[in-house]
PQR file with spaces between the fields and no chain letter, atoms N, CA, C, O and H, PARSE charges and radii, in Angstrom:
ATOM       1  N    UNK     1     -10.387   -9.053    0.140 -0.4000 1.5000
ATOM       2  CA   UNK     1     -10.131   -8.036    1.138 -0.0000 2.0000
ATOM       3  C    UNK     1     -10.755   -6.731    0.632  0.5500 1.7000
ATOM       4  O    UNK     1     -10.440   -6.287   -0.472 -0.5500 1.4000
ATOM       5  N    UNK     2     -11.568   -6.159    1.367 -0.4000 1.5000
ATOM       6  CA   UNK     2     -12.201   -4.652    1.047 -0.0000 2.0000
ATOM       7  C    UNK     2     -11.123   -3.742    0.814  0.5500 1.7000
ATOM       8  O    UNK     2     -10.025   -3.898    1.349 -0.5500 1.4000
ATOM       9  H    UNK     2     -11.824   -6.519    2.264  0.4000 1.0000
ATOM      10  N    UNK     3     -11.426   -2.658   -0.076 -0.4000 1.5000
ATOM      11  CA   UNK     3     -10.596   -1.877    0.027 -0.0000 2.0000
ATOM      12  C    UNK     3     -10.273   -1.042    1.286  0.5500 1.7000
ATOM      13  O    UNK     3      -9.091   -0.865    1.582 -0.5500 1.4000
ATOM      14  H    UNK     3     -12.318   -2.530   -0.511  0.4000 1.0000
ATOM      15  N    UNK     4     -11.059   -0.626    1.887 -0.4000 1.5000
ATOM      16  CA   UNK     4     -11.342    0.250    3.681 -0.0000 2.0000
ATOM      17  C    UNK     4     -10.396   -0.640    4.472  0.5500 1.7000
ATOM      18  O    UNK     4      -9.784   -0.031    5.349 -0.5500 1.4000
ATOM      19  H    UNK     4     -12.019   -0.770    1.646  0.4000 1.0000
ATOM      20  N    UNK     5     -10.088   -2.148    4.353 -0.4000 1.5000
ATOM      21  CA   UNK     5      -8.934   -2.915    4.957 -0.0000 2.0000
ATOM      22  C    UNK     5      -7.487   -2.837    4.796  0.5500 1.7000
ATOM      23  O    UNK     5      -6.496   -3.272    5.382 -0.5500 1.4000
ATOM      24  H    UNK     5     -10.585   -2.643    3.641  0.4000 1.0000
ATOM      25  N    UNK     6      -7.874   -1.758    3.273 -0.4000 1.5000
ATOM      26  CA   UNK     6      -6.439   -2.015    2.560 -0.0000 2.0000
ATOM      27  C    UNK     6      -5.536   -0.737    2.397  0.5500 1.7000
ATOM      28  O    UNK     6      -4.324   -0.581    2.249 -0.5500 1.4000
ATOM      29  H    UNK     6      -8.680   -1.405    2.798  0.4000 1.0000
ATOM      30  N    UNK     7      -6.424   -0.034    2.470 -0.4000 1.5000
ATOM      31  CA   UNK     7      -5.841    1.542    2.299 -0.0000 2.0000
ATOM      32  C    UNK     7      -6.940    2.309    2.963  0.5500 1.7000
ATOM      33  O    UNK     7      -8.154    2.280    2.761 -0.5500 1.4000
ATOM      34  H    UNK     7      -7.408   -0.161    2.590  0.4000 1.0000
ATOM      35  N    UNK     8      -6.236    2.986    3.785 -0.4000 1.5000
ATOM      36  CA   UNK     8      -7.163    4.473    4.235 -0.0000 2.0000
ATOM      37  C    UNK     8      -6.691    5.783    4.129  0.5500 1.7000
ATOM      38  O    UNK     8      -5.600    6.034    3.618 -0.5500 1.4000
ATOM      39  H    UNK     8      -5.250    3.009    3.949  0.4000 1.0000
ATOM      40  N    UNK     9      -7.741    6.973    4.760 -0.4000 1.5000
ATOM      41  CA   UNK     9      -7.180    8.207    4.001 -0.0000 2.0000
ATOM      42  C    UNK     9      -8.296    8.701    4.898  0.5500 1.7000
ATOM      43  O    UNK     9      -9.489    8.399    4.882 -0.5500 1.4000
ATOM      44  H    UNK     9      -8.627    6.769    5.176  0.4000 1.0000
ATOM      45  N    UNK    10      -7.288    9.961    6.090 -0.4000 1.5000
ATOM      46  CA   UNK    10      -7.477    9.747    6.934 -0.0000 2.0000
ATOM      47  C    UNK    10      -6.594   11.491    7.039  0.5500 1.7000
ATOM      48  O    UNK    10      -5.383   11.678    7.150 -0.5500 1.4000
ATOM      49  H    UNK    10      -6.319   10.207    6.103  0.4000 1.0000
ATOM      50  N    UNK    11      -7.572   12.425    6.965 -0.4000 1.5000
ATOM      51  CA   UNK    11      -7.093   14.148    6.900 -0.0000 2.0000
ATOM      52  C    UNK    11      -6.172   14.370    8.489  0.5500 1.7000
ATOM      53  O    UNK    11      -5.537   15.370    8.821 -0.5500 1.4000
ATOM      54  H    UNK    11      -8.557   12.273    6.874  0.4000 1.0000
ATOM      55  N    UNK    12      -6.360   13.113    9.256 -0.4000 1.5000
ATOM      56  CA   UNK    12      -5.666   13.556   10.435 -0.0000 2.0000
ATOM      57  C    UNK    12      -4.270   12.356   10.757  0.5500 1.7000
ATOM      58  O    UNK    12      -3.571   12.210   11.760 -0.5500 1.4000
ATOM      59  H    UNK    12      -6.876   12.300    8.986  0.4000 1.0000
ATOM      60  N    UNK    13      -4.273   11.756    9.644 -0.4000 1.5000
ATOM      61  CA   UNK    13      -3.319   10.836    9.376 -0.0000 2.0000
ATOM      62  C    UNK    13      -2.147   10.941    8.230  0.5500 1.7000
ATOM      63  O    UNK    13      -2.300   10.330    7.172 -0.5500 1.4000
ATOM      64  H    UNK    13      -4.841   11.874    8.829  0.4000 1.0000
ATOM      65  N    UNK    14      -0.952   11.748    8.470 -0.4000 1.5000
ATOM      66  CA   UNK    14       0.064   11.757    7.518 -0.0000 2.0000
ATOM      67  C    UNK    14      -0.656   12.317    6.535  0.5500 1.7000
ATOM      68  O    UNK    14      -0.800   11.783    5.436 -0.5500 1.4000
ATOM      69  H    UNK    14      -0.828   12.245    9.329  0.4000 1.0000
ATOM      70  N    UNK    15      -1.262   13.666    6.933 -0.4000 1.5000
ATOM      71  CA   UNK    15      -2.134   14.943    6.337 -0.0000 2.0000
ATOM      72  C    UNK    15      -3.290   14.433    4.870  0.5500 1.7000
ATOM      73  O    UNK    15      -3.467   14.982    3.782 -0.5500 1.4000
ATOM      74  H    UNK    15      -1.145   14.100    7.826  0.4000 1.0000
ATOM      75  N    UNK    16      -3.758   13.457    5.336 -0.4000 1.5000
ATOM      76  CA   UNK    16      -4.586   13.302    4.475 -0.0000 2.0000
ATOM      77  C    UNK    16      -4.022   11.795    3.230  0.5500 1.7000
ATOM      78  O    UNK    16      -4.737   11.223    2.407 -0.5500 1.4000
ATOM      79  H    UNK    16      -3.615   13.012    6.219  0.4000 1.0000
ATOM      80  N    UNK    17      -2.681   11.562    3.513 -0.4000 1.5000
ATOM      81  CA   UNK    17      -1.969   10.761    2.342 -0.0000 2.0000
ATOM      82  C    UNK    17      -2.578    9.152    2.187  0.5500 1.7000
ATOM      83  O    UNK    17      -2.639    8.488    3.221 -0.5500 1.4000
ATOM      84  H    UNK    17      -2.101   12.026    4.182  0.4000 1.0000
ATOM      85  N    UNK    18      -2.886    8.726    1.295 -0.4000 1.5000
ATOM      86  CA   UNK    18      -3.577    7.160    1.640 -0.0000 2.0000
ATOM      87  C    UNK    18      -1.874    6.578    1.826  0.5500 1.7000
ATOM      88  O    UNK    18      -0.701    6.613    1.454 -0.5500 1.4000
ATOM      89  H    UNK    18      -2.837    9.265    0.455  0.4000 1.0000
ATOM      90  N    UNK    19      -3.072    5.963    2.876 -0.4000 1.5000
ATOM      91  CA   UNK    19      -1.747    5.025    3.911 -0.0000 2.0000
ATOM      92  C    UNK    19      -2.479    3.571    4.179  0.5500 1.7000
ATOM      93  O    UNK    19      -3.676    3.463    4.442 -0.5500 1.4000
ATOM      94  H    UNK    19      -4.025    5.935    3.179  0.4000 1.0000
ATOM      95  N    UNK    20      -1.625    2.560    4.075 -0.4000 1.5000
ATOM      96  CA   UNK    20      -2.133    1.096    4.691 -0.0000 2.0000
ATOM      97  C    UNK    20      -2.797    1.203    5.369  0.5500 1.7000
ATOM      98  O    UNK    20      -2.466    2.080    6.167 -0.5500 1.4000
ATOM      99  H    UNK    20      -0.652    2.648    3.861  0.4000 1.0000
ATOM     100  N    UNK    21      -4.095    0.573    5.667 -0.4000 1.5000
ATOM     101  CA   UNK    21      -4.842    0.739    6.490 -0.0000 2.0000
ATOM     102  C    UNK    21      -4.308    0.425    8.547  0.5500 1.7000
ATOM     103  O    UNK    21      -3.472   -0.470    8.669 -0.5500 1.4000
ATOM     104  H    UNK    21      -4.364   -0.139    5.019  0.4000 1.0000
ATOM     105  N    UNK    22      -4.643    0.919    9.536 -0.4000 1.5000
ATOM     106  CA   UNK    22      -3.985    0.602   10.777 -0.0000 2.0000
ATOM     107  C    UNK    22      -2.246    0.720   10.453  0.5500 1.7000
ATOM     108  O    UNK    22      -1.491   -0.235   10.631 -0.5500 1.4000
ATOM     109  H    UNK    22      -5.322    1.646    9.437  0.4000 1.0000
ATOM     110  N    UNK    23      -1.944    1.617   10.118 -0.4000 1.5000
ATOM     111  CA   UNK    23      -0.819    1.722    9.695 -0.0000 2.0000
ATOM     112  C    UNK    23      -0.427    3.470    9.523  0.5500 1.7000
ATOM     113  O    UNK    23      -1.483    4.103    9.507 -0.5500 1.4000
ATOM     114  H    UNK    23      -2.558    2.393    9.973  0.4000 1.0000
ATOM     115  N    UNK    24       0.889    4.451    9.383 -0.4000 1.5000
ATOM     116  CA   UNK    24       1.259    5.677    9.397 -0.0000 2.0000
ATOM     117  C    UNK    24       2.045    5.312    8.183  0.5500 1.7000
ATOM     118  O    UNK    24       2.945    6.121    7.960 -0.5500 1.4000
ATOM     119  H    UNK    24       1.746    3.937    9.396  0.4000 1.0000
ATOM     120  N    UNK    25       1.948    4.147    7.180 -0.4000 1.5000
ATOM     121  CA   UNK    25       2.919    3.995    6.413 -0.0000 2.0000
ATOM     122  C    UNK    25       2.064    4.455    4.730  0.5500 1.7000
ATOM     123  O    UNK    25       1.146    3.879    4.145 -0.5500 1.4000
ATOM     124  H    UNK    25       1.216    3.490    7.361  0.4000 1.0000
ATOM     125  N    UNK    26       2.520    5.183    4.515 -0.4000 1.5000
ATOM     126  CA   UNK    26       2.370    5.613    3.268 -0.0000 2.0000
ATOM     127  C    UNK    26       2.109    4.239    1.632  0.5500 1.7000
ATOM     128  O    UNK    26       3.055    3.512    1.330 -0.5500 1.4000
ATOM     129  H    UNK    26       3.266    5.650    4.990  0.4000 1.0000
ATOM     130  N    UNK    27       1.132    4.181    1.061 -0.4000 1.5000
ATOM     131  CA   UNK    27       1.016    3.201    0.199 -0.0000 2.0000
ATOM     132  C    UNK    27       2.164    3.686   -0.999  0.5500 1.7000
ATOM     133  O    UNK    27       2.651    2.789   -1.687 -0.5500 1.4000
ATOM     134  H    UNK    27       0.364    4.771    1.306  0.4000 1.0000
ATOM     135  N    UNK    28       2.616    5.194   -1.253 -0.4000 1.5000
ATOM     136  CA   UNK    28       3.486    5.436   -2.035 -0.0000 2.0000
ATOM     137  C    UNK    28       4.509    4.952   -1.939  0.5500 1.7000
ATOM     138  O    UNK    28       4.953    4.432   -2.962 -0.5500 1.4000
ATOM     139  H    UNK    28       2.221    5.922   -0.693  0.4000 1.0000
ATOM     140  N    UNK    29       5.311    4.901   -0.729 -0.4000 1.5000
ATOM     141  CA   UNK    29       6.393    4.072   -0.524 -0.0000 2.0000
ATOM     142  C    UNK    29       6.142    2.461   -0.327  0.5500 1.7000
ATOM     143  O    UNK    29       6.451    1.909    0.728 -0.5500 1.4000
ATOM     144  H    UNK    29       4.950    5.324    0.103  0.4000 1.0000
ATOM     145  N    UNK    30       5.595    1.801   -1.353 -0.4000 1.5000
ATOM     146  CA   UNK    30       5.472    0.684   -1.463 -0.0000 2.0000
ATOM     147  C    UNK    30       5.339    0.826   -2.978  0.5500 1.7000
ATOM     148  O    UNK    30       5.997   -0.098   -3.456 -0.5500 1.4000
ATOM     149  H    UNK    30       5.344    2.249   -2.211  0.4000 1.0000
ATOM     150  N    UNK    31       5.010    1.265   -3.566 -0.4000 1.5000
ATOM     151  CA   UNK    31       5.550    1.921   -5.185 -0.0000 2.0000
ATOM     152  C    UNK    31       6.704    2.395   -5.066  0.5500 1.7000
ATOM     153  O    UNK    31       7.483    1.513   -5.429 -0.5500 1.4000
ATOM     154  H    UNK    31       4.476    2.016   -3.177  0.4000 1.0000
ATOM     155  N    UNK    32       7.442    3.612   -4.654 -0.4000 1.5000
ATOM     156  CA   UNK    32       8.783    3.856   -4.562 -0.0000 2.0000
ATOM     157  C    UNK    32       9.578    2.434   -4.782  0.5500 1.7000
ATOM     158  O    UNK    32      10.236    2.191   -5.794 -0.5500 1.4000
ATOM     159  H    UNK    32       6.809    4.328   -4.359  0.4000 1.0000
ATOM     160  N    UNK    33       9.465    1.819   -4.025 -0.4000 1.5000
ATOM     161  CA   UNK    33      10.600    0.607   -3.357 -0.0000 2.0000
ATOM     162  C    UNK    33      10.384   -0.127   -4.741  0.5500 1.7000
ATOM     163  O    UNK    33      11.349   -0.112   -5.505 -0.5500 1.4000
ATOM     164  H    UNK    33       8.931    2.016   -3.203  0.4000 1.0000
ATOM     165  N    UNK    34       8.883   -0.962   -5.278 -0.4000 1.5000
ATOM     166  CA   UNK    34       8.925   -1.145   -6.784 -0.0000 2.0000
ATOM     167  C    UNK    34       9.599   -0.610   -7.804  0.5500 1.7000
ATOM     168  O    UNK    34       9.963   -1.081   -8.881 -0.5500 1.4000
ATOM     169  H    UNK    34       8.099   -0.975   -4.658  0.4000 1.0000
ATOM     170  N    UNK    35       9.727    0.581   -7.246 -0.4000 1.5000
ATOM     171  CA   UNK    35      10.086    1.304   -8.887 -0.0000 2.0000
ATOM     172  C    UNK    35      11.681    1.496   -8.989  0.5500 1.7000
ATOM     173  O    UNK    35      12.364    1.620  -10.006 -0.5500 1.4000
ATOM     174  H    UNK    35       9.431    0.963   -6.371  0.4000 1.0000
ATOM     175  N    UNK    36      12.083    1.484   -7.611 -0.4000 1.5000
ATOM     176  CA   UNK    36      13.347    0.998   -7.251 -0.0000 2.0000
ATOM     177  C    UNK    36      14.186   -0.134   -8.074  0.5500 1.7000
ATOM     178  O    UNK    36      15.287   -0.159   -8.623 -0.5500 1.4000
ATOM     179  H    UNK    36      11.528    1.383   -6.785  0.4000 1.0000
ATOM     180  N    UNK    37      13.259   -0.937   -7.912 -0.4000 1.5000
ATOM     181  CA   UNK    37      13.874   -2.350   -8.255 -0.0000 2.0000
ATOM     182  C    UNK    37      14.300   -3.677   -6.734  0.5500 1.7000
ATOM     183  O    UNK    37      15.045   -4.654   -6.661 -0.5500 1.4000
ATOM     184  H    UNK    37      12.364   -0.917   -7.466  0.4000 1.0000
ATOM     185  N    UNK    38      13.059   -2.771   -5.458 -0.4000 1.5000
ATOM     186  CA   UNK    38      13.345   -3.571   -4.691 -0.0000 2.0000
ATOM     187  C    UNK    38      12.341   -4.723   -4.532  0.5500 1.7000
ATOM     188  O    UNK    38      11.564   -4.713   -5.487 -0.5500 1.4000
ATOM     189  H    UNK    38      12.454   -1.977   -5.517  0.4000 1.0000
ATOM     190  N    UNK    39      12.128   -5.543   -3.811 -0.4000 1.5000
ATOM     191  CA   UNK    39      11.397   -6.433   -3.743 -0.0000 2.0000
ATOM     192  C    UNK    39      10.328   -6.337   -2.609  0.5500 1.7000
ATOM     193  O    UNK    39      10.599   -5.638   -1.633 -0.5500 1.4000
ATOM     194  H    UNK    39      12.760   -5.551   -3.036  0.4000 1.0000
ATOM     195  N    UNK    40       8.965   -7.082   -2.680 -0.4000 1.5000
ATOM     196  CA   UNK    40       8.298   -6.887   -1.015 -0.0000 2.0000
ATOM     197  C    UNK    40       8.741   -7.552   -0.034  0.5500 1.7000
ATOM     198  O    UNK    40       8.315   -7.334    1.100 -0.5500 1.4000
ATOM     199  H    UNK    40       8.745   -7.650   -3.473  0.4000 1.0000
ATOM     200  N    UNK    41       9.454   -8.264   -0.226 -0.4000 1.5000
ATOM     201  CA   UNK    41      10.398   -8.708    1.285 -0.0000 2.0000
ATOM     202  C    UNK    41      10.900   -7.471    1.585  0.5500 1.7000
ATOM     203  O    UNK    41      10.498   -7.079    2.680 -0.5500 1.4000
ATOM     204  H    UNK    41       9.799   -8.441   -1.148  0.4000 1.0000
ATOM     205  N    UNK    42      11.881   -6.445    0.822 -0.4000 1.5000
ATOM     206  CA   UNK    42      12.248   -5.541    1.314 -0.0000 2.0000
ATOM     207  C    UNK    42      11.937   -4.427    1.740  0.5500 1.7000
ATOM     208  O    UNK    42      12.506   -3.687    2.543 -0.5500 1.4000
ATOM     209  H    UNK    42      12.208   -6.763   -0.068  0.4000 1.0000
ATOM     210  N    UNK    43      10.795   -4.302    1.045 -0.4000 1.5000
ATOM     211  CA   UNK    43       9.701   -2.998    1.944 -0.0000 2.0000
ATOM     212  C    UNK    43       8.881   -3.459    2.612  0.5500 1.7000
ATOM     213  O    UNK    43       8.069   -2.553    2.798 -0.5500 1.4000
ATOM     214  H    UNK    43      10.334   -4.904    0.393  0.4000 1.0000
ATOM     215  N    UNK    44       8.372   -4.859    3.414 -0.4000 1.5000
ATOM     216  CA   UNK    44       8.134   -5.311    4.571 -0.0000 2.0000
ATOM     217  C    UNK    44       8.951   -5.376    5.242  0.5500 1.7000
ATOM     218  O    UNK    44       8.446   -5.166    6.345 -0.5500 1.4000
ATOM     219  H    UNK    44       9.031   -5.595    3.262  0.4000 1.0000
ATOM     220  N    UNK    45      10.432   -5.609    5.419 -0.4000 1.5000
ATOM     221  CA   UNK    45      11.179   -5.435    6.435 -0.0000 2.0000
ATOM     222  C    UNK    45      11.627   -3.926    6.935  0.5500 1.7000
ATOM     223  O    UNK    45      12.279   -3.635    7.937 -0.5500 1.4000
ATOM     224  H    UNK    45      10.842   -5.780    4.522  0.4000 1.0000
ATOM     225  N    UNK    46      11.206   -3.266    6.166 -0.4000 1.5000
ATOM     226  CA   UNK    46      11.571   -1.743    6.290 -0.0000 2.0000
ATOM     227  C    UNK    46      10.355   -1.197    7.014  0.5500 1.7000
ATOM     228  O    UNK    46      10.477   -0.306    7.854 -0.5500 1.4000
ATOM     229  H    UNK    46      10.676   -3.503    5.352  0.4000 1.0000
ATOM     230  N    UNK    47       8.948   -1.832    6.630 -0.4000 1.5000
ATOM     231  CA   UNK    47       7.966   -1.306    7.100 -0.0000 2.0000
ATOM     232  C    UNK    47       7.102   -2.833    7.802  0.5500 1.7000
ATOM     233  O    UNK    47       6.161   -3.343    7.194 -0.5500 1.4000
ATOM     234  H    UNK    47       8.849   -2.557    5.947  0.4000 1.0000
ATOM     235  N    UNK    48       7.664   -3.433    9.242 -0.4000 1.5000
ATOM     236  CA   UNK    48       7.188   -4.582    9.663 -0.0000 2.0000
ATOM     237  C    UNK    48       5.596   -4.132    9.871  0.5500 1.7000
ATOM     238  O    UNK    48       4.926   -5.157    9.738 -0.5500 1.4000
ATOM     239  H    UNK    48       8.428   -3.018    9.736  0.4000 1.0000
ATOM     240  N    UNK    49       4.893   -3.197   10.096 -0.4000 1.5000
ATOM     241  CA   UNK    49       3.589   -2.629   10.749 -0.0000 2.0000
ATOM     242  C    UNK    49       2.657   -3.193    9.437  0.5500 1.7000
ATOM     243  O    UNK    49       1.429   -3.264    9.473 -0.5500 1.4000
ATOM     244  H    UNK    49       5.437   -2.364   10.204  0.4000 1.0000
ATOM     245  N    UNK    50       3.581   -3.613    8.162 -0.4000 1.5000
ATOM     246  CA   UNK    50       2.193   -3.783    6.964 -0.0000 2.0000
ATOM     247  C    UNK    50       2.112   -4.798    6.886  0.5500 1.7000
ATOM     248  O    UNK    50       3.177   -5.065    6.330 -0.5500 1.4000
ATOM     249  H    UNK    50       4.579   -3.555    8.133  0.4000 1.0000
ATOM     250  N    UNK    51       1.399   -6.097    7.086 -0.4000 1.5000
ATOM     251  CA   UNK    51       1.438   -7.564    6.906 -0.0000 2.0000
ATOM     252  C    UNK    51       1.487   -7.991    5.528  0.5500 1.7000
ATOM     253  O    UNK    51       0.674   -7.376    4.838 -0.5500 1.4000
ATOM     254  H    UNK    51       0.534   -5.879    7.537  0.4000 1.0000
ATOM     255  N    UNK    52       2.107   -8.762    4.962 -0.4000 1.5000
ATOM     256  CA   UNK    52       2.153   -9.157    3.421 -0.0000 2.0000
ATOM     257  C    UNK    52       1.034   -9.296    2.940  0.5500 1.7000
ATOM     258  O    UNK    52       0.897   -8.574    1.952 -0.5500 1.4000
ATOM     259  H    UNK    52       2.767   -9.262    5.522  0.4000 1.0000
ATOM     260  N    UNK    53      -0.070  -10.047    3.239 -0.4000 1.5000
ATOM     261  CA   UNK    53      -1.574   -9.975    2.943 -0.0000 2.0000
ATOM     262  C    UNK    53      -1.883   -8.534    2.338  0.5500 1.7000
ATOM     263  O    UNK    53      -2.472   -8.393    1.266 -0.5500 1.4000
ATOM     264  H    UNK    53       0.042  -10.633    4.042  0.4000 1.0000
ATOM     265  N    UNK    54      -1.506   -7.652    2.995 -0.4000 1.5000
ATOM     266  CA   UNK    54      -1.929   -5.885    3.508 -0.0000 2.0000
ATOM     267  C    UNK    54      -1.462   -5.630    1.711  0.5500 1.7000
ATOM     268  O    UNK    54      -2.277   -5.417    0.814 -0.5500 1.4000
ATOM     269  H    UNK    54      -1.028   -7.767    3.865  0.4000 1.0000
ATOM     270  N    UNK    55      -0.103   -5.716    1.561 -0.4000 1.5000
ATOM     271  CA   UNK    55       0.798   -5.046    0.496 -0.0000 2.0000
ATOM     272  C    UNK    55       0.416   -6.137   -0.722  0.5500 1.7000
ATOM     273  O    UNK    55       0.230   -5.458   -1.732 -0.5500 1.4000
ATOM     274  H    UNK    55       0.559   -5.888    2.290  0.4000 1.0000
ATOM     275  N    UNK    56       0.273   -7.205   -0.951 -0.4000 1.5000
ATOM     276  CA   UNK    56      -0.552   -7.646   -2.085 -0.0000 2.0000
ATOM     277  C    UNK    56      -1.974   -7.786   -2.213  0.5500 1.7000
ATOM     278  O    UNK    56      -2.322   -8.463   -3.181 -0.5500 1.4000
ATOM     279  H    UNK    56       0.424   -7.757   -0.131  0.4000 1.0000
ATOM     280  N    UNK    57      -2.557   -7.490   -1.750 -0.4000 1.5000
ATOM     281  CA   UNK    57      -4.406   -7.190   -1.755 -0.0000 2.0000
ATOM     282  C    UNK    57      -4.115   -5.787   -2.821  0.5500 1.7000
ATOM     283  O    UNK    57      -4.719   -5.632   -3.882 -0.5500 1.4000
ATOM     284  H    UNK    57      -2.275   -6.941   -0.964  0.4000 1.0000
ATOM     285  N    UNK    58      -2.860   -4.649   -2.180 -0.4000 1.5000
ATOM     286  CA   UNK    58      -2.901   -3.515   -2.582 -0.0000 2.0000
ATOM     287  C    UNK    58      -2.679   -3.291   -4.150  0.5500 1.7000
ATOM     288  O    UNK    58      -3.178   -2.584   -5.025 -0.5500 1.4000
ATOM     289  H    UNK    58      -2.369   -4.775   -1.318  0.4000 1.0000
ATOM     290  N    UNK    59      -1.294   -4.624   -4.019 -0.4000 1.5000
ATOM     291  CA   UNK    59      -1.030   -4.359   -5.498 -0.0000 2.0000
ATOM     292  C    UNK    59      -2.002   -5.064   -6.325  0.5500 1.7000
ATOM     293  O    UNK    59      -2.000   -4.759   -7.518 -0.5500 1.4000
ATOM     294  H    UNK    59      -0.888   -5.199   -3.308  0.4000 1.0000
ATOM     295  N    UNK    60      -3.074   -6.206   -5.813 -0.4000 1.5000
ATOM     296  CA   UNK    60      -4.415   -6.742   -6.749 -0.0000 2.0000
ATOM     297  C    UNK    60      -4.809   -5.845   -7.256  0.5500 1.7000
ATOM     298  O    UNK    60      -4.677   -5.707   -8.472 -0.5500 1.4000
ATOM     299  H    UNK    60      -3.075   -6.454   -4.844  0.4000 1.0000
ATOM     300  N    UNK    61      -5.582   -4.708   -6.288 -0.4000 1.5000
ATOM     301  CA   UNK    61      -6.366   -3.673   -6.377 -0.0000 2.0000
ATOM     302  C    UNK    61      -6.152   -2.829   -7.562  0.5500 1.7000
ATOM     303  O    UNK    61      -6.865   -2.550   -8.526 -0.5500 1.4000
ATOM     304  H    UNK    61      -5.689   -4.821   -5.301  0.4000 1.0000
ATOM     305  N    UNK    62      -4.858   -2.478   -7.177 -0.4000 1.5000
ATOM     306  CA   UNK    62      -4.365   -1.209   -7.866 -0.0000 2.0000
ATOM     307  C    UNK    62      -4.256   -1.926   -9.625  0.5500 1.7000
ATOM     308  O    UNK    62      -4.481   -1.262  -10.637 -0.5500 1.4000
ATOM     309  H    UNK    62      -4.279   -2.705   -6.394  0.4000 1.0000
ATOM     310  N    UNK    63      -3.780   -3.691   -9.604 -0.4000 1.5000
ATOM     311  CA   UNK    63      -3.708   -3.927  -11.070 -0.0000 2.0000
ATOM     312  C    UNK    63      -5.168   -3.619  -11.701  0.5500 1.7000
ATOM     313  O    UNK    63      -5.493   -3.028  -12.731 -0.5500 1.4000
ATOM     314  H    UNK    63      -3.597   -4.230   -8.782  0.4000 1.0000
ATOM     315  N    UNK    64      -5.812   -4.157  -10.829 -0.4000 1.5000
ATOM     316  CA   UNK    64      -7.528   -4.631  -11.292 -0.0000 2.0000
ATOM     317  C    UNK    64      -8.107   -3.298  -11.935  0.5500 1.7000
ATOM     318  O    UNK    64      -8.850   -3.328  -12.916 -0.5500 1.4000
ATOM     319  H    UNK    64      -5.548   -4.637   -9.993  0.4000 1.0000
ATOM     320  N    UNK    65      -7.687   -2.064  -11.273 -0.4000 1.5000
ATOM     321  CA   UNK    65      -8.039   -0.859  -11.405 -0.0000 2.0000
ATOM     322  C    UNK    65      -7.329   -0.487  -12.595  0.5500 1.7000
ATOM     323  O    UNK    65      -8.143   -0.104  -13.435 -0.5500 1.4000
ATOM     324  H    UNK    65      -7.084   -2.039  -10.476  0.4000 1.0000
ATOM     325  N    UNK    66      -6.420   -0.452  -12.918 -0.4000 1.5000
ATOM     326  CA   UNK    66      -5.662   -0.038  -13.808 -0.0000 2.0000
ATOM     327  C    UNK    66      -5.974   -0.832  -15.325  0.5500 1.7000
ATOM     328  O    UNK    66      -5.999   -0.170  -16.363 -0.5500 1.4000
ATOM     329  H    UNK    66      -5.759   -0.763  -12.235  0.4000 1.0000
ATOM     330  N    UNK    67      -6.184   -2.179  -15.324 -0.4000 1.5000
ATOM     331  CA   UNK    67      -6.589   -3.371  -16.488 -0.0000 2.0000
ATOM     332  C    UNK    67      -7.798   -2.357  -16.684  0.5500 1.7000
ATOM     333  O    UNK    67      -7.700   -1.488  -17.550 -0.5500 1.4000
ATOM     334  H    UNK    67      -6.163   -2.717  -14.481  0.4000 1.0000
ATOM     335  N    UNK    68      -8.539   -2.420  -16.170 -0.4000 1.5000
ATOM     336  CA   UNK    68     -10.467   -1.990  -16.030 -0.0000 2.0000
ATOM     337  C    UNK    68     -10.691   -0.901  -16.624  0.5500 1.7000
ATOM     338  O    UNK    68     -11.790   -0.694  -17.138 -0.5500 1.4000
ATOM     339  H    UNK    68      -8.619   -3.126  -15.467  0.4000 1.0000
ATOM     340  N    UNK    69      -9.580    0.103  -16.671 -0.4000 1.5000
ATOM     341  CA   UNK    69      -9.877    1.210  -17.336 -0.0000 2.0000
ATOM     342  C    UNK    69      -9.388    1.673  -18.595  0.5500 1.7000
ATOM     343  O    UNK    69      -9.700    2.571  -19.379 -0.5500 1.4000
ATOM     344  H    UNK    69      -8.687   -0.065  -16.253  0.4000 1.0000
ATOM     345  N    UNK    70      -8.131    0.367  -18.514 -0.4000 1.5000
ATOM     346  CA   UNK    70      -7.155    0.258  -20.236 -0.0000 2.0000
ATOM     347  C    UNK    70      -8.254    0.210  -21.101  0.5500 1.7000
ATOM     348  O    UNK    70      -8.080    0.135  -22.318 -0.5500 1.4000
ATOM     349  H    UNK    70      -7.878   -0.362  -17.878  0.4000 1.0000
C-alpha cells in the first residue's frame, strides 16, 4: 500500500494534521489508543471510517521507518 493511500496531510483538512487517508481521523489517535493499552479492534470501532487494512499498512510503515533509521 503507498503511503498517499495511507496517510494524508491536507492544510485544509483538520488544519494541516496527517490524517488516514479519505478519512478526518487523525493518525495520532491511533497511537494514543496504543499507548493506552488499547487494542485495534478498539480504535476501529471508535473510528469505523478507517478500514483495518488502512491502520496496519500504517503501523508497517511507521515500524519500517523507525528500524531504517535505528
Amino acid at each position: 500500500m503507498q503511503t498517499s493511500s495511507i496517510v494524508r496531510i491536507d492544510p485544509e483538512i483538520m488544519s494541516g494534521e496527517p490524517c488516514f487517508a479519505g478519512t478526518r481521523v487523525p493518525v495520532r489517535a491511533l497511537l494514543d489508543y496504543i499507548e493506552g493499552g488499547d487494542t485495534i479492534d478498539e480504535f476501529l470501532e471508535q473510528y469505523p471510517t478507517v478500514p483495518r487494512t488502512q491502520a496496519i499498512a500504517f503501523l508497517e510503515q511507521a515500524s519500517e521507518k523507525l528500524l531504517a533509521t535505528a
